[in-house]
C-alpha positions, -999 to 999 in steps of 0.1 A, spaced: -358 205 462 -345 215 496 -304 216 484 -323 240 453 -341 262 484 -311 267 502 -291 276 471 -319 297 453 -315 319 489 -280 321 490 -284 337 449 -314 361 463 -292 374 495 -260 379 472 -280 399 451 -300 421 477 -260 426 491 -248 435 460 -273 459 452 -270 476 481 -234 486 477 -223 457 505 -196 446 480 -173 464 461 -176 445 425 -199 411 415 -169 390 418 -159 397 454 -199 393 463 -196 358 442 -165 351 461 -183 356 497 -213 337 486 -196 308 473 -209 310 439 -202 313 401 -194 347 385 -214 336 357 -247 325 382 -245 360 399 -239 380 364 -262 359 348 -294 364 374 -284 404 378 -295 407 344 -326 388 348 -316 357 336 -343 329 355 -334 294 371 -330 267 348 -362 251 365 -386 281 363 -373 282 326 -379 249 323 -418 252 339 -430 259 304 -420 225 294 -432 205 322 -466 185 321 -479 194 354 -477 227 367 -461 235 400 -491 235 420 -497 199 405 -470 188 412 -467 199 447 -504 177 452 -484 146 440 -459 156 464 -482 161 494 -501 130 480 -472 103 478 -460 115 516 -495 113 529 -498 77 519 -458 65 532 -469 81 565 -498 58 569 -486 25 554 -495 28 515 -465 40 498 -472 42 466 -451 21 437 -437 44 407 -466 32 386 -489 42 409 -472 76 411 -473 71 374 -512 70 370 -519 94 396 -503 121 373 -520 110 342 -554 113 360 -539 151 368 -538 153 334 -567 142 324 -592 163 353 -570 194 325 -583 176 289 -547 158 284 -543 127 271 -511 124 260 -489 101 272 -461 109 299 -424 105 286 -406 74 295 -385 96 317 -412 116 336 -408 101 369 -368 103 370 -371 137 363 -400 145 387 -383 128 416 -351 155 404 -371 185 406 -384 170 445 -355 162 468 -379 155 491 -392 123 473 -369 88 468 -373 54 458 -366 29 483 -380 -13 488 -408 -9 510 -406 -37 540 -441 -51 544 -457 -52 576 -492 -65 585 -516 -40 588 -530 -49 624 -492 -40 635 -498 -3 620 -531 4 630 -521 -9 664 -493 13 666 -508 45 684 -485 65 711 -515 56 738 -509 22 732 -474 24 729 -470 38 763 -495 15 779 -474 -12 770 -446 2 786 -458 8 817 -471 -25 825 -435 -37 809 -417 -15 838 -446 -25 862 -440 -62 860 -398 -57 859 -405 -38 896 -432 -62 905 -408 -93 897 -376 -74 904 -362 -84 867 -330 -69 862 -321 -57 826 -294 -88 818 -322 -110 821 -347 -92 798 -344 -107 761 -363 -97 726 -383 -128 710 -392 -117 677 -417 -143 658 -408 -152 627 -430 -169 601 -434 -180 561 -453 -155 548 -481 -174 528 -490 -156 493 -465 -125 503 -445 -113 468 -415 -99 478 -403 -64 488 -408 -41 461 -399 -5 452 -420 26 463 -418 63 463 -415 78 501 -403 107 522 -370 110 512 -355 115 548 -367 83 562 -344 57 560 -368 27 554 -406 29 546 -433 3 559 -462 -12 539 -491 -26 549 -495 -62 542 -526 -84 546 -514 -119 543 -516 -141 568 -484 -159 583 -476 -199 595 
């Protein structure tokens, strides 16, 4: 959705300099903004966006879908990213708080995620949920200052400090599997219960 923003902007500003006399003819004003001839003609003589032309045809509305949006981030930020069938049933209950029961094409979440640049599929990496809950800046920083007070304290220099990460079978743990998140972060984390050997 962001890469249509920017673009959608770029359309509005060659218009407002078009219309104010800035350029000589539609082409040269095309040629300065980088776009079609076609696109600028096209949207001079009203002609909408293929996606506001295509709102009509959509099963949520904008405002709908912008809650499933808001929803799906709110849940990667705190552990729960939701799987595409989750996603999935989330927007049939939309539907259903509106009286509409019919089922959502095979293709609805491809073409949701197409229309929100700011939502990807990505494997989730599980993590046990004591680590996320745990995992608050005042802790965080209490950590490291009794880290730097004992490497004064002991007069460890930093060749001599090594990572041990634990490592363990995961008993009952299913493997990685595929949610919707943020698009911009590079890896998402979900909570897992399990306990570990």
């Amino acid at each position: 959705m962001a890469e249509e923003g920017n673009r959608e902007v770029i359309i509005q500003r060659a218009i407002a300099d078009f219309n104010s006399k800035k350029f000589k003819s539609k082409r040269a004003t095309a040629l300065h903004y980088g776009l079609p001839l076609s696109t600028l003609s096209n949207r001079l003589k009203g002609v909408q966006t293929r996606a506001i032309a295509n709102e009509k045809n959509q099963r949520l509305s904008p405002t709908q879908e912008k809650f499933l949006v808001d929803w799906i981030i709110d849940l990667d930020s705190i552990g729960f990213a939701p799987s595409p069938a989750r996603a999935r049933e989330m927007a049939i209950q939309i539907l259903q708080m509106n009286n509409d029961t019919q089922p959502l094409g095979r293709d609805w979440l491809q073409k949701f995620k197409s229309r929100h640049l700011d939502i990807a599929s990505l494997i989730g990496r599980k993590i046990e949920a004591k680590r996320i809950i745990s995992t608050q800046p005042d802790a965080v920083n209490q950590f490291y200052d009794y880290f730097e007070a004992a490497q004064t304290d002991y007069n460890v220099s930093p060749e001599n400090i090594w990572n041990m990460d634990e490592h363990g079978v995961g008993l009952g743990i299913c493997t990685n599997s595929v949610v919707l998140r943020e698009a911009r972060k590079k890896h998402t984390y979900m909570q897992s219960l399990e306990s570990r050997e």
